[in-house]
PyMOL Python script that loads the backbone (N, CA, C, O; Angstrom):
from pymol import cmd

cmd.read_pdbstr("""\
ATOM      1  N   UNK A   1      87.680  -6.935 -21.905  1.00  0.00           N
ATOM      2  CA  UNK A   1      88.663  -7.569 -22.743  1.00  0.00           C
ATOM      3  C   UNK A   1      88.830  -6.732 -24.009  1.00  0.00           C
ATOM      4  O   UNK A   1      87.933  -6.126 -24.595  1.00  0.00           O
ATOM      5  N   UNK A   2      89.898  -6.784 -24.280  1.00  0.00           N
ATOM      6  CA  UNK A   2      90.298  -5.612 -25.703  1.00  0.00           C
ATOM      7  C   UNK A   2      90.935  -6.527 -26.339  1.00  0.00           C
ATOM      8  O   UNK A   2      91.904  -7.155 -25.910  1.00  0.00           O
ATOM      9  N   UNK A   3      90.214  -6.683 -27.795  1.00  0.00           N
ATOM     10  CA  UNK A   3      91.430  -7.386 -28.962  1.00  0.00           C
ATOM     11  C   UNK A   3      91.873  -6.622 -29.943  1.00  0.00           C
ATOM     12  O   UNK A   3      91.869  -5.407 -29.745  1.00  0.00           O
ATOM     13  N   UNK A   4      92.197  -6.972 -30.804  1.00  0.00           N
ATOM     14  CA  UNK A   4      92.955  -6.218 -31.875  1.00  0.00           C
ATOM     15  C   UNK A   4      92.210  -6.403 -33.130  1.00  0.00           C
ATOM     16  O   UNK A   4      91.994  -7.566 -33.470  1.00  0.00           O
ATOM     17  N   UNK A   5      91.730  -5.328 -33.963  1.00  0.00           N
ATOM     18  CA  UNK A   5      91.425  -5.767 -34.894  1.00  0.00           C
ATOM     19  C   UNK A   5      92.319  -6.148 -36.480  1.00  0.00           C
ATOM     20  O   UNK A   5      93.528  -6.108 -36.254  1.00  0.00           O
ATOM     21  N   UNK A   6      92.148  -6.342 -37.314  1.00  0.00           N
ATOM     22  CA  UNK A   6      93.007  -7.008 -38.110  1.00  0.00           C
ATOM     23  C   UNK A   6      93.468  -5.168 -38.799  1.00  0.00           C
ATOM     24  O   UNK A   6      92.878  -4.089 -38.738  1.00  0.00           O
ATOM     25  N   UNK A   7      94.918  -5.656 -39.467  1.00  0.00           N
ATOM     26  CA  UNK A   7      95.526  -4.682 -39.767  1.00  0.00           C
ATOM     27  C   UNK A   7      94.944  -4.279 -41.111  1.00  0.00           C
ATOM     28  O   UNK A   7      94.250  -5.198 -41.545  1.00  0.00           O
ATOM     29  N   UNK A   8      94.983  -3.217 -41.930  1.00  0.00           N
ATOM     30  CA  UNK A   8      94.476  -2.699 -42.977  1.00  0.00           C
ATOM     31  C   UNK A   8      95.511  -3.088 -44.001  1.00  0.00           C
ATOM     32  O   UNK A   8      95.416  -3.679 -45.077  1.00  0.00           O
ATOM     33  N   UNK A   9      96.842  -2.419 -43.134  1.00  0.00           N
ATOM     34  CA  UNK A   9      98.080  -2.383 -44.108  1.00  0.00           C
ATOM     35  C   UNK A   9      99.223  -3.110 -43.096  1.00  0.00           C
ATOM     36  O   UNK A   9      99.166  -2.962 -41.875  1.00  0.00           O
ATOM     37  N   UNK A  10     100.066  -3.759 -43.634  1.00  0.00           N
ATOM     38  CA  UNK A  10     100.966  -4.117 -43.355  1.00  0.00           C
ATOM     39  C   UNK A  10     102.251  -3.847 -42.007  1.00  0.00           C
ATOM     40  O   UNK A  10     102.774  -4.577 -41.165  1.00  0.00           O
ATOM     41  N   UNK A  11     102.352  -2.544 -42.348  1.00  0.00           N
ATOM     42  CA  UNK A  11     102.966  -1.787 -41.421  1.00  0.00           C
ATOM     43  C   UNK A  11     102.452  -0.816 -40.902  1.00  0.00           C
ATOM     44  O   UNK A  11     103.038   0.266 -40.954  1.00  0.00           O
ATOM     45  N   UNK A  12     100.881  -0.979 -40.087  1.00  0.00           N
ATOM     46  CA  UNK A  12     100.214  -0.185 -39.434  1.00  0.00           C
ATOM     47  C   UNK A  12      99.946  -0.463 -38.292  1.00  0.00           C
ATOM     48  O   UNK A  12      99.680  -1.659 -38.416  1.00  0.00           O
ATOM     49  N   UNK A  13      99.794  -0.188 -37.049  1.00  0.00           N
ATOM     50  CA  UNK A  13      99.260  -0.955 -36.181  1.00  0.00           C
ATOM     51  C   UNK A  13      97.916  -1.006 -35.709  1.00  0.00           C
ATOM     52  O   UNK A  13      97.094  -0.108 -35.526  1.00  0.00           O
ATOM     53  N   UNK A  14      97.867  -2.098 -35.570  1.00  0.00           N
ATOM     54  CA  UNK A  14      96.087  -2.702 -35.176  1.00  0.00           C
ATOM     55  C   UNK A  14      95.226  -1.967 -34.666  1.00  0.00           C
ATOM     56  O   UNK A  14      95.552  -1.366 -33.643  1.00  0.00           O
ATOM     57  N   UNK A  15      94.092  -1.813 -35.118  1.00  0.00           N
ATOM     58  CA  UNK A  15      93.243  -0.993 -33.630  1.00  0.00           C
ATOM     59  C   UNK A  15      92.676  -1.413 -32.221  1.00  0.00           C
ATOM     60  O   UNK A  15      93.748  -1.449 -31.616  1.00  0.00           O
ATOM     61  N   UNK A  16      91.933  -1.680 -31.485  1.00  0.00           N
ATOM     62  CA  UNK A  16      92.203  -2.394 -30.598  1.00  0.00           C
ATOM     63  C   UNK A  16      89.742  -1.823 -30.360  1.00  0.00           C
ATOM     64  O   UNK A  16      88.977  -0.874 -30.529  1.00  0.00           O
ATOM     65  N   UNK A  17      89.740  -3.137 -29.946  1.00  0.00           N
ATOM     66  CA  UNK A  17      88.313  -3.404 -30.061  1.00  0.00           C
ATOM     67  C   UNK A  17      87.740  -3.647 -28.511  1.00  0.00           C
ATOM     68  O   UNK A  17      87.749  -4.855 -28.275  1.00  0.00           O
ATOM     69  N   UNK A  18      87.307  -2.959 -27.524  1.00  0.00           N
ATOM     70  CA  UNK A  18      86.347  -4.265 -26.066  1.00  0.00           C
ATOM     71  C   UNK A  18      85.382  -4.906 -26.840  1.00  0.00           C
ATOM     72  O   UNK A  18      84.926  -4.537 -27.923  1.00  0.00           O
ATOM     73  N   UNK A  19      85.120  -5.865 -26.209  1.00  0.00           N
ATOM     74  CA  UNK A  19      84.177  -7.053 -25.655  1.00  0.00           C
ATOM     75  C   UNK A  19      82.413  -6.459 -26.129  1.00  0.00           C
ATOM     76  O   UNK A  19      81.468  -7.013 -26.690  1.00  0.00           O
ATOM     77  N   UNK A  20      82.636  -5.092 -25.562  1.00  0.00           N
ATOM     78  CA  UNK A  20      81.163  -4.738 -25.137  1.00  0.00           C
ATOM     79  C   UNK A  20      80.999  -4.059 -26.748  1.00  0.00           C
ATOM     80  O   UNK A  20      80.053  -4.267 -27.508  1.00  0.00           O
ATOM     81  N   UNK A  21      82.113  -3.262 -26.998  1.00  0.00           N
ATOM     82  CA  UNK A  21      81.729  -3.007 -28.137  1.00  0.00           C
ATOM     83  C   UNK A  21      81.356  -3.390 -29.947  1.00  0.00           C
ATOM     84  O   UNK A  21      80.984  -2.829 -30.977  1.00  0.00           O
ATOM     85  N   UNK A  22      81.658  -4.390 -29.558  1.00  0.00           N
ATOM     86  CA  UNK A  22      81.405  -6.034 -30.048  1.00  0.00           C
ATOM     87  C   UNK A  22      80.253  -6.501 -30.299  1.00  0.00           C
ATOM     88  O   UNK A  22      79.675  -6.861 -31.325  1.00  0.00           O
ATOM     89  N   UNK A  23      79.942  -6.433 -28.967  1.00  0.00           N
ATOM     90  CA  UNK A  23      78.461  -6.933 -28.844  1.00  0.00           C
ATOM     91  C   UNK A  23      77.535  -5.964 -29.561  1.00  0.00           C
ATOM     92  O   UNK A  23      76.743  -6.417 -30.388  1.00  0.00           O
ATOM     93  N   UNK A  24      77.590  -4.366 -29.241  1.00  0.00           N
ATOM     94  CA  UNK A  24      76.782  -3.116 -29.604  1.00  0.00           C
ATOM     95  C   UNK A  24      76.779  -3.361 -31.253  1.00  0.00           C
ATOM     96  O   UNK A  24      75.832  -3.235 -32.029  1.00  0.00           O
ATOM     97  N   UNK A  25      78.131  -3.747 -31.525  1.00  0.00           N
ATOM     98  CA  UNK A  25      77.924  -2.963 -33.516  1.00  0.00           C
ATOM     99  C   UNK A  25      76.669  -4.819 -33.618  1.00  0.00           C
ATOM    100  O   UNK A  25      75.643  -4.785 -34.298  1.00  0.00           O
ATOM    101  N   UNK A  26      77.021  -5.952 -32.953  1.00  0.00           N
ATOM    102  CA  UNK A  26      76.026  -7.279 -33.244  1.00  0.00           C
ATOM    103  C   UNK A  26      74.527  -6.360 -33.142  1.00  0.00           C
ATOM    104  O   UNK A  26      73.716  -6.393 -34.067  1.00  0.00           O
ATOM    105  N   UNK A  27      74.370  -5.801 -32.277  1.00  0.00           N
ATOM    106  CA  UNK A  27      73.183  -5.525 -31.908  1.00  0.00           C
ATOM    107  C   UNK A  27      72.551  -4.730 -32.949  1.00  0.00           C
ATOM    108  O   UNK A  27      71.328  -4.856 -33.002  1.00  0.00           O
ATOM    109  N   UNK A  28      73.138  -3.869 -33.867  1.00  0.00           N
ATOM    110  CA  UNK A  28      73.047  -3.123 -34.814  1.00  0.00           C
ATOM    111  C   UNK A  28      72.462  -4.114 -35.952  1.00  0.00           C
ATOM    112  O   UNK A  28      71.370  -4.084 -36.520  1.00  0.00           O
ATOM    113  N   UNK A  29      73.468  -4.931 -36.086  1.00  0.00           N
ATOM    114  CA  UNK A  29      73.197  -5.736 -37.520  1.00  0.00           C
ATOM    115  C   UNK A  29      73.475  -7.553 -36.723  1.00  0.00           C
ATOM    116  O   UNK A  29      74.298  -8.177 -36.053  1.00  0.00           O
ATOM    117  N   UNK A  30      72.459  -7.677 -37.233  1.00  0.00           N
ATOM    118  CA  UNK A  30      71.944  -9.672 -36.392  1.00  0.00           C
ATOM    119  C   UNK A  30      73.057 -10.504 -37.601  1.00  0.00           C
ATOM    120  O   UNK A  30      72.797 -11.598 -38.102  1.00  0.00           O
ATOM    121  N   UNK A  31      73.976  -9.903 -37.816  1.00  0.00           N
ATOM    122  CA  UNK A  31      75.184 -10.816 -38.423  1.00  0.00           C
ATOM    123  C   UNK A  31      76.127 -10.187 -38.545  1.00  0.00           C
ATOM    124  O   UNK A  31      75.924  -9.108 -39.101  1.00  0.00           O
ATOM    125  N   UNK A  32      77.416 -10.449 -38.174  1.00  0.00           N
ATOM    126  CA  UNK A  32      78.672  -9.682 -38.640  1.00  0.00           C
ATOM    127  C   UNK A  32      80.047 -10.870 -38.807  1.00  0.00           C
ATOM    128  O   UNK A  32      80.178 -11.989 -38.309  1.00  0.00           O
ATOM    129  N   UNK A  33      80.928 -10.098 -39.698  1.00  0.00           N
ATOM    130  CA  UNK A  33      81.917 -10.729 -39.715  1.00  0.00           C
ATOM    131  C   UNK A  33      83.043 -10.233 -38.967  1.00  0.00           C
ATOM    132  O   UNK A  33      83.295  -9.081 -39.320  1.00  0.00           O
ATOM    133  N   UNK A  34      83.660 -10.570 -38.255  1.00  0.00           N
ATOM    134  CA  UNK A  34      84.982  -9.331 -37.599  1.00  0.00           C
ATOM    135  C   UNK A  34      85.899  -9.965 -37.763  1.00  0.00           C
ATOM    136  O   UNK A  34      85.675 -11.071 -37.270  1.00  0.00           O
ATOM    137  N   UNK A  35      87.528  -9.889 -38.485  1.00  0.00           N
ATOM    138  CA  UNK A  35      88.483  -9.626 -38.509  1.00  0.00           C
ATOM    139  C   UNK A  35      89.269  -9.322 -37.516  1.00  0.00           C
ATOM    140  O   UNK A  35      89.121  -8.171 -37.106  1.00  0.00           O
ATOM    141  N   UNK A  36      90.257 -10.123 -36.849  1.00  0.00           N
ATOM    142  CA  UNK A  36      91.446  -9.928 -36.068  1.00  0.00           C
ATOM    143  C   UNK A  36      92.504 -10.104 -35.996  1.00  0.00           C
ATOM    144  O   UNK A  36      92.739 -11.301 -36.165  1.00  0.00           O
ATOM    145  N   UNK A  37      93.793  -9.247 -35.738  1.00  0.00           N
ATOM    146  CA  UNK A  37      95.071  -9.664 -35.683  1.00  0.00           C
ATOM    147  C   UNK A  37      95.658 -10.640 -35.772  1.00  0.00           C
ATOM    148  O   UNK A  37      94.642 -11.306 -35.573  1.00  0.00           O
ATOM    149  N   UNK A  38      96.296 -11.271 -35.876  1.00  0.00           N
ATOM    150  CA  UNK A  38      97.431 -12.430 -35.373  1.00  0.00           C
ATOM    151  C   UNK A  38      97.967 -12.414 -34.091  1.00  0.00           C
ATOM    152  O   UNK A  38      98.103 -13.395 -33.359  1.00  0.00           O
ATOM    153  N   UNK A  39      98.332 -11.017 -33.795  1.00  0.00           N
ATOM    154  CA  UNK A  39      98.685 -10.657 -32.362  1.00  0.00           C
ATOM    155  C   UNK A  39      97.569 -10.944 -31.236  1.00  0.00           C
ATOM    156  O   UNK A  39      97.940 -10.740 -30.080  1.00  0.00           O
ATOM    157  N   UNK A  40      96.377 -11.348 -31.409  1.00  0.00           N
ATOM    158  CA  UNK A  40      95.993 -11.690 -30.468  1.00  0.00           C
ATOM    159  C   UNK A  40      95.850 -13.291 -29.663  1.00  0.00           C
ATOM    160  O   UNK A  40      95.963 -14.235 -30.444  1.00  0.00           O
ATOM    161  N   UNK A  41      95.696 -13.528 -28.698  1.00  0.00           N
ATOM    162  CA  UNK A  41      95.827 -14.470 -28.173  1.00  0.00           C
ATOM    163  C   UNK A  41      94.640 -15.378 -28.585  1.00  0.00           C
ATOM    164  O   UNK A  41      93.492 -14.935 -28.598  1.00  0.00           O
ATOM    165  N   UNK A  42      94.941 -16.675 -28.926  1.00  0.00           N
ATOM    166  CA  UNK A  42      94.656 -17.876 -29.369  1.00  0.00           C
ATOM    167  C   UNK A  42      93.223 -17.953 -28.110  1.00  0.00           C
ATOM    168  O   UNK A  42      92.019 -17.888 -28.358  1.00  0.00           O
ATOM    169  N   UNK A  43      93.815 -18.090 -26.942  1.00  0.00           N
ATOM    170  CA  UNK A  43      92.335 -18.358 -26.244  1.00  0.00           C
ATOM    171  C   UNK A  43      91.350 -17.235 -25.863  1.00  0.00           C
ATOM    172  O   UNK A  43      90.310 -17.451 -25.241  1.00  0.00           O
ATOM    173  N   UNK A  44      91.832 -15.785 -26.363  1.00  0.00           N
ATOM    174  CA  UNK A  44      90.909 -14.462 -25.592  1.00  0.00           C
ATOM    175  C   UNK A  44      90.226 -14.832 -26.893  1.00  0.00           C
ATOM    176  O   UNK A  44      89.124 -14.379 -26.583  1.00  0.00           O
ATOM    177  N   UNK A  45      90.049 -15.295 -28.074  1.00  0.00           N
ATOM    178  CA  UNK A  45      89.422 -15.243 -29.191  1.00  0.00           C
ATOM    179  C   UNK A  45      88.297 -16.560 -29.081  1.00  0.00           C
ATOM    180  O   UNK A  45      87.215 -16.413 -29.650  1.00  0.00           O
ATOM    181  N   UNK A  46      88.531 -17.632 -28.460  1.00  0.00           N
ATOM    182  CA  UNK A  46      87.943 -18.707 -28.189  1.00  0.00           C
ATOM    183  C   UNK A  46      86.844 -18.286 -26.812  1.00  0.00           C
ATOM    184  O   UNK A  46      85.870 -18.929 -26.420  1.00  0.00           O
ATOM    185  N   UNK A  47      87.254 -17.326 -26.414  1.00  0.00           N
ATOM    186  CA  UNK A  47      86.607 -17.039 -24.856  1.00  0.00           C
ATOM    187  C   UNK A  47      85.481 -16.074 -25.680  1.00  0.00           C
ATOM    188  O   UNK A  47      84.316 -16.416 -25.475  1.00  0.00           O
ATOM    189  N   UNK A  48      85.656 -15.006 -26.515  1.00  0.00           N
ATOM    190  CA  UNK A  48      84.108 -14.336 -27.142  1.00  0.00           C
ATOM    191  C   UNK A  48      83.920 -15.376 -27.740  1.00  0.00           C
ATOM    192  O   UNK A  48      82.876 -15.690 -27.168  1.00  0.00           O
ATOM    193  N   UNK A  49      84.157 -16.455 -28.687  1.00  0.00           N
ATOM    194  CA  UNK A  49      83.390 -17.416 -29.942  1.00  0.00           C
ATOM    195  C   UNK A  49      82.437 -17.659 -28.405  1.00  0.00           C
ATOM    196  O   UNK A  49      81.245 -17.364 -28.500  1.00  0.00           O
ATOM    197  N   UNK A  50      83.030 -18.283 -26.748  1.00  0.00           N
ATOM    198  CA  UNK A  50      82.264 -18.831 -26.187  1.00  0.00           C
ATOM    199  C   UNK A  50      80.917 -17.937 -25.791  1.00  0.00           C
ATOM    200  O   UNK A  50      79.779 -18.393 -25.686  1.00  0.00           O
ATOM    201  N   UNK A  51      81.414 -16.243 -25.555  1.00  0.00           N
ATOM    202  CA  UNK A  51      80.646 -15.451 -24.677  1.00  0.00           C
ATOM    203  C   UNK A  51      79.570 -15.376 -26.101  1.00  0.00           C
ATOM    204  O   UNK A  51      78.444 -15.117 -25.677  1.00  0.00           O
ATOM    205  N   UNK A  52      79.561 -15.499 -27.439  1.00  0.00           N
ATOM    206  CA  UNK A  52      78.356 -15.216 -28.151  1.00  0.00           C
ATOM    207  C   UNK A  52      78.200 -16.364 -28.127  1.00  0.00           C
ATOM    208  O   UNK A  52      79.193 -16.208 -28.838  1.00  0.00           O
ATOM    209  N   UNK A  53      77.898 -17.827 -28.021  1.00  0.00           N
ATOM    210  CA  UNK A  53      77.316 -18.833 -28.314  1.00  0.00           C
ATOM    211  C   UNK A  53      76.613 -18.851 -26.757  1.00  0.00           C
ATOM    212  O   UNK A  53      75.476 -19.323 -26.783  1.00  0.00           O
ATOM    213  N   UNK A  54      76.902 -18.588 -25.923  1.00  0.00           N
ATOM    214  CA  UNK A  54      76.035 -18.286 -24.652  1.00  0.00           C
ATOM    215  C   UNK A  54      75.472 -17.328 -24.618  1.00  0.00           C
ATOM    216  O   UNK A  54      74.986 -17.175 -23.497  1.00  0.00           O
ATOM    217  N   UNK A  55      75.145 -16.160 -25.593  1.00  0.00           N
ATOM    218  CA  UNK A  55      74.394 -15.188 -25.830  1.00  0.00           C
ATOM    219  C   UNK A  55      73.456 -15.798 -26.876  1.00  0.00           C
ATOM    220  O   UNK A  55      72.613 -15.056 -27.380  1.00  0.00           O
ATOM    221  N   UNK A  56      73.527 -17.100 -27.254  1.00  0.00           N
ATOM    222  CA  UNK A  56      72.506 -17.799 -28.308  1.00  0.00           C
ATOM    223  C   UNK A  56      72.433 -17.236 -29.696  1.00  0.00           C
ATOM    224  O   UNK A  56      71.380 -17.066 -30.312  1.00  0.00           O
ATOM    225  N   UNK A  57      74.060 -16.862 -30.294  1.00  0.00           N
ATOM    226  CA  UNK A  57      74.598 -17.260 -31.163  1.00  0.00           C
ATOM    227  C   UNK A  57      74.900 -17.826 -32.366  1.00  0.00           C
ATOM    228  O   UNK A  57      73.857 -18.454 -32.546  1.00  0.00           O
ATOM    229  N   UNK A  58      75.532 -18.040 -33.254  1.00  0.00           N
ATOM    230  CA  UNK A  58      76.001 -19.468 -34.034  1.00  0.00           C
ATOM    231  C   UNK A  58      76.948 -18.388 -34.399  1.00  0.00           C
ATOM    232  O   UNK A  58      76.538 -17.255 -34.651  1.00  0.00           O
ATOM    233  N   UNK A  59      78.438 -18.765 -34.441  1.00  0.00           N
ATOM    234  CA  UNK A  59      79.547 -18.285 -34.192  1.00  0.00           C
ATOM    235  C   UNK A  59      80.710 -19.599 -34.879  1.00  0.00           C
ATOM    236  O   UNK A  59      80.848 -20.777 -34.547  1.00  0.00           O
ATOM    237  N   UNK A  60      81.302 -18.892 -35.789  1.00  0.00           N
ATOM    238  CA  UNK A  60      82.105 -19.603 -37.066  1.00  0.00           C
ATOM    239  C   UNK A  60      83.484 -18.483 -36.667  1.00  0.00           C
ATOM    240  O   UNK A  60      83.638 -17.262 -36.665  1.00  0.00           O
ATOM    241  N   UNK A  61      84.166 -19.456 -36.409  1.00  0.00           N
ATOM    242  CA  UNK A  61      85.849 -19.137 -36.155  1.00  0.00           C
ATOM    243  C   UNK A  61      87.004 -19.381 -36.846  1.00  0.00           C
ATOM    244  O   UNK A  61      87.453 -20.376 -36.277  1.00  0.00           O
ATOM    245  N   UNK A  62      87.629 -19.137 -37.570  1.00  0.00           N
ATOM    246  CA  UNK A  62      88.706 -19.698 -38.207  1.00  0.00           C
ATOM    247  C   UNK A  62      90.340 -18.678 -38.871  1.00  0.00           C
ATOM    248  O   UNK A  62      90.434 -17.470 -39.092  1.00  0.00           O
ATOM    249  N   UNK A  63      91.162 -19.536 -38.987  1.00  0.00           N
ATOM    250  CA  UNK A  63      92.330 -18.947 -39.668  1.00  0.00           C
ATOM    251  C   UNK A  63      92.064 -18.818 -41.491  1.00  0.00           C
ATOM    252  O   UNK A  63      91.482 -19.455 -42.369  1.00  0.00           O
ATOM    253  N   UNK A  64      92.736 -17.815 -41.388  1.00  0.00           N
ATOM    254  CA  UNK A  64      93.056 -17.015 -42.901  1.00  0.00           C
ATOM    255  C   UNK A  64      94.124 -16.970 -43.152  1.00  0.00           C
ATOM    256  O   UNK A  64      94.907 -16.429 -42.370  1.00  0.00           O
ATOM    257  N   UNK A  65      94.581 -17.567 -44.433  1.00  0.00           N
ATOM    258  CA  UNK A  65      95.690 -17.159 -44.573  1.00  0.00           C
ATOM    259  C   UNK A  65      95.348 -16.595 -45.876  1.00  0.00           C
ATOM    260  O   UNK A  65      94.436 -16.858 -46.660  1.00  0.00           O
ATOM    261  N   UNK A  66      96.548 -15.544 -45.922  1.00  0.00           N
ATOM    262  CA  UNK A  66      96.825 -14.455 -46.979  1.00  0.00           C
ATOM    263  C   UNK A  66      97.754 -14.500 -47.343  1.00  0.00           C
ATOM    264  O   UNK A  66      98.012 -13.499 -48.012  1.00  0.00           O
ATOM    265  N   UNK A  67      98.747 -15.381 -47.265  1.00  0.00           N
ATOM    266  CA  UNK A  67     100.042 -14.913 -48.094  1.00  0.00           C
ATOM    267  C   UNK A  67     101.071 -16.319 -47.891  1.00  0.00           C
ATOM    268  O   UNK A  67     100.705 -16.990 -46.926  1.00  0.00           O
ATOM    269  N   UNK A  68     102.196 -16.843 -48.566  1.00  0.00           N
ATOM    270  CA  UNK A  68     102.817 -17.945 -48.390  1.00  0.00           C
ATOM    271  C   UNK A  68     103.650 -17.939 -47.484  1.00  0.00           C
ATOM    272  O   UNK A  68     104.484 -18.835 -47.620  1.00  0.00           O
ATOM    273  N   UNK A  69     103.853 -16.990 -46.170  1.00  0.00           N
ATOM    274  CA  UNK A  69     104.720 -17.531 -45.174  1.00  0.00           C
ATOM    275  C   UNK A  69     103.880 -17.534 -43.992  1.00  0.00           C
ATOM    276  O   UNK A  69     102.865 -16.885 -43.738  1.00  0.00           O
ATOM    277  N   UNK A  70     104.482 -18.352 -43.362  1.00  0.00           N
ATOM    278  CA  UNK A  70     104.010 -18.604 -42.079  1.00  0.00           C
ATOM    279  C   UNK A  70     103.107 -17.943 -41.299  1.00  0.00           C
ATOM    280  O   UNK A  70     101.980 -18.308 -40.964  1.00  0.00           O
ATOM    281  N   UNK A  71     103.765 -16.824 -41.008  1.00  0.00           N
ATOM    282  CA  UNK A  71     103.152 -16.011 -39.931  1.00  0.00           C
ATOM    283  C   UNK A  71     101.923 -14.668 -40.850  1.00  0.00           C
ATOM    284  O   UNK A  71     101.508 -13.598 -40.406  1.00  0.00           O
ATOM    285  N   UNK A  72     101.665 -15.319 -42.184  1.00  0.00           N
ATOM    286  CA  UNK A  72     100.577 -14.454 -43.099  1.00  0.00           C
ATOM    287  C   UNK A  72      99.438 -14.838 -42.570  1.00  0.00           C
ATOM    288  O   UNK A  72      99.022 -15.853 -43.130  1.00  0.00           O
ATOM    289  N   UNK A  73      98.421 -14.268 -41.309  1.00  0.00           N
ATOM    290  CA  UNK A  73      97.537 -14.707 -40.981  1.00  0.00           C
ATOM    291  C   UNK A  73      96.686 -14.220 -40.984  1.00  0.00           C
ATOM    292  O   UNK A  73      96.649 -13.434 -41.930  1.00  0.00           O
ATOM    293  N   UNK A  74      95.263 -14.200 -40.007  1.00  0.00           N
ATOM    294  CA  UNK A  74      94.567 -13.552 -39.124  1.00  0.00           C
ATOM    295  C   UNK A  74      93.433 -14.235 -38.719  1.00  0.00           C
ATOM    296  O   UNK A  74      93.411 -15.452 -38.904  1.00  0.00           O
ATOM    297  N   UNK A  75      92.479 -13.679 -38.198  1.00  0.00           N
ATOM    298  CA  UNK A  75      91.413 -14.490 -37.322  1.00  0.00           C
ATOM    299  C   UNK A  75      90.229 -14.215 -38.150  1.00  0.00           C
ATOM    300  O   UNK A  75      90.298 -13.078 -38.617  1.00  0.00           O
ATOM    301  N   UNK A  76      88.582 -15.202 -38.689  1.00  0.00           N
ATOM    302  CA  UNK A  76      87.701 -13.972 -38.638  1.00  0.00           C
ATOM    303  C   UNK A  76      86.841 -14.884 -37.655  1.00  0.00           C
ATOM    304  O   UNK A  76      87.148 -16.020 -37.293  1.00  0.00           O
ATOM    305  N   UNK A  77      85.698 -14.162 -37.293  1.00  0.00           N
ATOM    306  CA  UNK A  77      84.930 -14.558 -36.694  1.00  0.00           C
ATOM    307  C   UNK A  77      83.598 -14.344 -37.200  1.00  0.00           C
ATOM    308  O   UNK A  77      83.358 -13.230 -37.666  1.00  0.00           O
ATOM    309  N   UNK A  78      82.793 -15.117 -37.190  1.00  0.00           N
ATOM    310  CA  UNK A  78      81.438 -15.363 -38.211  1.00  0.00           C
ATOM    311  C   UNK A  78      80.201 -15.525 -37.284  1.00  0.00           C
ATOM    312  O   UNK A  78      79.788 -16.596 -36.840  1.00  0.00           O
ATOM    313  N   UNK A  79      79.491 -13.856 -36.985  1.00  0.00           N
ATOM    314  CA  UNK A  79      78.387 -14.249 -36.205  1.00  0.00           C
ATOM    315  C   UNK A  79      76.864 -14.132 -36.703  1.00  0.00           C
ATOM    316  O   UNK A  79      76.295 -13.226 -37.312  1.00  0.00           O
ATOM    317  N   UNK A  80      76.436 -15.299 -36.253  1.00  0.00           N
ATOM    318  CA  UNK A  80      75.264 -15.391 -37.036  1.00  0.00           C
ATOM    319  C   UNK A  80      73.671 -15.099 -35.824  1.00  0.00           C
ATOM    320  O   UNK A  80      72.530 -15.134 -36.285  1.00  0.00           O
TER     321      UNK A  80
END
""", "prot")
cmd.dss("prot")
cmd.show_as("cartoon", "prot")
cmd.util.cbc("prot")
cmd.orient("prot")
């Protein structure tokens, strides 16, 4: 699975992250925060919160907003 990570700048496009490599930078450091697009899909983001809480986990998910319109978003994900 490949997501997107969150944009730096505005009019840049995303970088794009697997699954596994995810797991490797966790393995590095026993907490991370990661940052993701808007462009990514609502449930591929709910499907890792699931794959690290079955890796025994504690995994904090939520929206950000950054800015007053609508679509000013992004994802982070909080692994503990």
């Amino acid at each position: 699975m490949e997501l997107k990570l969150a944009r730096v700048e505005l009019d840049a496009k995303p970088k794009t992250i697997t699954l596994d490599k995810l797991i490797a930078e966790l393995e590095k450091n026993k907490d991370k925060i990661f940052y993701f697009d808007k462009s990514n899909a609502h449930k591929d983001l709910v499907a890792v919160v699931e794959k690290f809480e079955e890796m025994g986990y504690s995994v904090y998910f939520k929206e950000i907003k950054y800015g007053l319109d609508e679509g000013d978003y992004m994802y982070q994900v909080h692994i503990l």
